[in-house]
C-alpha positions in Angstrom: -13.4 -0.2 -12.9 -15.7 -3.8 -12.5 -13.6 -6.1 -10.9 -14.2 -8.3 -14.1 -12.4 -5.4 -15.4 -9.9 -5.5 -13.8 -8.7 -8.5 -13.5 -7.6 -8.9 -17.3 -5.4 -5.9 -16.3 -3.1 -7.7 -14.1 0.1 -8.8 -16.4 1.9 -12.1 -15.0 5.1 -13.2 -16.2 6.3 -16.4 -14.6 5.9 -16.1 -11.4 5.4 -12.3 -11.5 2.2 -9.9 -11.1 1.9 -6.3 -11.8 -1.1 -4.3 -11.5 -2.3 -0.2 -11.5 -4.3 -0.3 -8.9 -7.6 2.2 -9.8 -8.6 4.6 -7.1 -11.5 3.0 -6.5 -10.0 -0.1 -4.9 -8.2 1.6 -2.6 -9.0 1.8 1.3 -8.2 4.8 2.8 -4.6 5.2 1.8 -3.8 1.6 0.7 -5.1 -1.0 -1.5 -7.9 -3.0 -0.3 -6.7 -5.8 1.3 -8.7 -8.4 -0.6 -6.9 -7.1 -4.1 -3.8 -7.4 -2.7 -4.3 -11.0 -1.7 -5.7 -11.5 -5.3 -2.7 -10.0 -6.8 -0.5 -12.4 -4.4 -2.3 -15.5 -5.3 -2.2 -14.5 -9.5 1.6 -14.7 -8.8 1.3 -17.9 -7.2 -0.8 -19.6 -10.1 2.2 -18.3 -12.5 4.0 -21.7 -10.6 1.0 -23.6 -9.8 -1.3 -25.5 -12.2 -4.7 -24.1 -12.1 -7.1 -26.8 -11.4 -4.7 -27.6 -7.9 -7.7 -25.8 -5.4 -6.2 -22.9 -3.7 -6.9 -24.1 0.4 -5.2 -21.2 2.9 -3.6 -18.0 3.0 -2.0 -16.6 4.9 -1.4 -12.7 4.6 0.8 -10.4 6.9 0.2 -6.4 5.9 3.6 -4.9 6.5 2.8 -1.1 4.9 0.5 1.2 2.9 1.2 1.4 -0.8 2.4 4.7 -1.6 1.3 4.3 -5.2 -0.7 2.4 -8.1 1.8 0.6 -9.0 1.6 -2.7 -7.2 3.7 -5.8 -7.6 3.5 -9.3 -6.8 6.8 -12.1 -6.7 5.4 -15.7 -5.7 8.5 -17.7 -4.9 8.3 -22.1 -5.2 8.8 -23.4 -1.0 8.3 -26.5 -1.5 5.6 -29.1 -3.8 4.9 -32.6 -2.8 2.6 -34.7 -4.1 -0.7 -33.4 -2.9 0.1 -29.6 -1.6 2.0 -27.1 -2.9 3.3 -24.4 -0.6 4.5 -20.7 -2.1 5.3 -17.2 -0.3 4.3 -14.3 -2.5 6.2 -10.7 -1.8 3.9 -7.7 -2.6 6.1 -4.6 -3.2 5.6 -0.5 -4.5 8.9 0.3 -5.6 11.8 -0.4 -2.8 8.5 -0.7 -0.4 7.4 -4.0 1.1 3.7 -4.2 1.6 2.8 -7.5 2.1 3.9 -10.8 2.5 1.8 -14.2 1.6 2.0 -17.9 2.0 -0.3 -19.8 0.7 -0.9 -23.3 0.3 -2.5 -25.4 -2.8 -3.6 -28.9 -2.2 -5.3 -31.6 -4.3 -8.1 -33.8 -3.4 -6.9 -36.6 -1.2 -8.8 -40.0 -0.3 -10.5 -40.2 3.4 -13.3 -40.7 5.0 -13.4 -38.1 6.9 -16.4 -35.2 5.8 -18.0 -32.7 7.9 -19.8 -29.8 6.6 -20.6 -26.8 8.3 -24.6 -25.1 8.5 -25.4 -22.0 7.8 -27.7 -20.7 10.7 -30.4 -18.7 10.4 -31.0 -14.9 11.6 -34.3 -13.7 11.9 -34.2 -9.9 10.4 -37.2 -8.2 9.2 -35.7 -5.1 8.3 -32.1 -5.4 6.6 -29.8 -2.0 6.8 -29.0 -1.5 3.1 -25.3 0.2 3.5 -25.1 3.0 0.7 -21.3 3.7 -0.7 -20.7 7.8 -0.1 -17.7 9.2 -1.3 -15.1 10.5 1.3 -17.2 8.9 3.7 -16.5 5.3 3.2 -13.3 3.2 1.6 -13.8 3.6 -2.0 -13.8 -0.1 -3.0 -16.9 -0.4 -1.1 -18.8 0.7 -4.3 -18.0 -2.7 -5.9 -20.6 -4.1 -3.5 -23.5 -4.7 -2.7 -24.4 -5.5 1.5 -27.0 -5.1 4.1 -26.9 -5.4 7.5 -28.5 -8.4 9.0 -27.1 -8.4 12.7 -24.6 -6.2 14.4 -24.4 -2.6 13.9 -22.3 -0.2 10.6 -19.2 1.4 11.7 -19.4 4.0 14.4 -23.1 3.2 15.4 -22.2 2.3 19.2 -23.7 -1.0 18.6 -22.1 -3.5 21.4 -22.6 -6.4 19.4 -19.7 -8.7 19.0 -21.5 -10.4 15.8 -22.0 -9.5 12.9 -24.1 -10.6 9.6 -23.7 -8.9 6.2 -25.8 -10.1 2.7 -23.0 -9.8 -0.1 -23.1 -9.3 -3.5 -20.7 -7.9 -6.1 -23.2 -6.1 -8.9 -22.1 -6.3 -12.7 -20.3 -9.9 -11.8 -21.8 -12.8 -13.5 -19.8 -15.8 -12.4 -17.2 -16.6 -9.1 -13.8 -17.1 -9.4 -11.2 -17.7 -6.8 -10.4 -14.0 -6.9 -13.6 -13.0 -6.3 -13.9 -15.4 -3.0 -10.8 -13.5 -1.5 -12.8 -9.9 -2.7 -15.9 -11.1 -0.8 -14.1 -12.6 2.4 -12.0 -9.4 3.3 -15.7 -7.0 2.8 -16.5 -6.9 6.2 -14.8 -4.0 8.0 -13.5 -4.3 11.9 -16.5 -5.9 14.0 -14.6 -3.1 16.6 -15.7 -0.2 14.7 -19.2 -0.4 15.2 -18.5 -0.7 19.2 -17.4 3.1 18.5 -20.0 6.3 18.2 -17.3 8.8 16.4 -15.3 7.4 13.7 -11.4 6.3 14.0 -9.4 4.5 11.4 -8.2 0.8 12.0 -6.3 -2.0 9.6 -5.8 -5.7 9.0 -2.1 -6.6 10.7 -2.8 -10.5 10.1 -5.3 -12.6 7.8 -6.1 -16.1 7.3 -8.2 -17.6 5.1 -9.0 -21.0 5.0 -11.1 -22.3 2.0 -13.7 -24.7 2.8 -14.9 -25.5 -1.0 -13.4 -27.6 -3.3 -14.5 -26.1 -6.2 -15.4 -21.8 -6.1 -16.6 -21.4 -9.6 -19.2 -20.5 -11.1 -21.6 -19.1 -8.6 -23.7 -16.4 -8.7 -22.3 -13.1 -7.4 -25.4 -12.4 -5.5 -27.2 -13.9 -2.2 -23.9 -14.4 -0.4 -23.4 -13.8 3.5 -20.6 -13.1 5.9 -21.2 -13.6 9.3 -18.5 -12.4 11.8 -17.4 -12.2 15.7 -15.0 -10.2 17.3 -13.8 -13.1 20.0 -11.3 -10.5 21.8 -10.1 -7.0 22.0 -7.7 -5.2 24.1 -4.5 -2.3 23.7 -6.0 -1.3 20.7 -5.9 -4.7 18.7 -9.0 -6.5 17.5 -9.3 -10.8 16.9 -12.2 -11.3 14.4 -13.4 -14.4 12.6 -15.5 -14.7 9.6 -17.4 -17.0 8.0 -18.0 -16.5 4.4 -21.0 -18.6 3.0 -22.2 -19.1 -0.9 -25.7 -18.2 -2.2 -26.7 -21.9 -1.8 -25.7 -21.1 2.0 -22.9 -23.7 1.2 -20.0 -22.6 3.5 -17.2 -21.1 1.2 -14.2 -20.1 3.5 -13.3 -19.5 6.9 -11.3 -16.1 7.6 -9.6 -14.7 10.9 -7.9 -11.1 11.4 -5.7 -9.8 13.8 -6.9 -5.7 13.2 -5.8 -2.3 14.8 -8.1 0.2 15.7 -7.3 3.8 16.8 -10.2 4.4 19.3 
């Protein structure tokens, strides 16, 4: 199922999401964690007016879904007059899975403006990474990525950075939804440090959107450049930036991960 597919799929109601999750968008034995924060933010826009620009998230992962059947419950905090703050609850029957903040905000005046660079990475050869099934989390097939700098999962590659071209094949256009699909791609930065593979997971993420406006962009010649800044007892720090195919920077994302090796 195309994400494009998908997508029409989710039924809101108020401030209510429901979704059957297709096997393919799974990751290992929960939903990937970039469709869950989509199905927390479609909530969220159930009580929020469209055009107000999503700016963070914030996304604690409490549980693995045990099922398809995923649902999203976006509560009203508070709304002033330029941001809008509202938690979302993600939930599998009687079983919490997630919960989200996240924070709307409208354009306010000020002279303040800084923009970040992309930089450049010299690489001749880019490592195409090829989706095999039972091999790799099955919503990896939804995109496409090659290696720039830093090594694939399990390589031994003692790289704290990493660089990844993105693209998401059969898309034609960005949306919101497809910016939080793009920004939680990358796997642990920690798991290409290892040379036999070893499961790991997202505790934390926070994404902070650095774009005004996220629509409308081609779904091809993105990047994602991350670092793992520290690792110790099994838990991983990680930061990403995600940048558009424009190299216009997009979002800003950091993880708090486990990893079992």
């Amino acid at each position: 199922m195309q994400f494009s597919e998908l997508l029409p799929s989710i039924r809101r109601s108020g401030g209510e999401s429901v979704c059957e999750v297709h096997p393919e968008w799974m990751q290992g034995r929960a939903v990937f964690g970039g469709l869950q924060a989509v199905l927390a933010v479609h909530a969220m826009r159930g009580l929020v007016a469209g055009e107000i620009p999503l700016r963070t998230l914030q996304v604690a992962f409490v549980a693995p879904s045990t099922s398809s059947h995923i649902q999203a419950s976006a509560t009203l905090l508070r709304q002033g007059k330029s941001a809008t703050q509202l938690e979302a609850r993600l939930t599998d029957g009687d079983t919490l899975l997630a919960v989200v903040i996240g924070v709307f905000g409208k354009p306010r005046p000020s002279s303040l403006r800084l923009v970040p660079t992309m930089p450049e990475i010299e690489c001749d050869e880019p490592r195409t990474f090829h989706y095999v099934p039972g091999l790799v989390p099955s919503f990896t097939q939804h995109f496409n990525s090659s290696w720039l700098r830093g090594g694939v999962p399990f390589s031994g590659t003692r790289d704290p950075r990493l660089s990844v071209a993105l693209g998401m094949p059969g898309e034609l256009a960005s949306s919101e939804f497809h910016v939080l699909a793009m920004a939680d791609f990358l796997p642990p930065v920690a798991l290409s440090w290892l040379d036999t593979p070893a499961p790991g997971s997202s505790m934390t993420w926070m994404l902070e959107i650095l774009a005004e406006k996220v629509d409308g962009l081609p779904m091809e010649g993105w990047r994602a450049d991350a670092e793992m800044v520290a690792a110790a007892d099994g838990y991983t720090h990680q930061s990403v930036t995600l940048w558009g195919p424009l190299g216009q920077p997009i979002a800003l994302s950091r993880q708090t991960m486990v990893v079992f090796g």
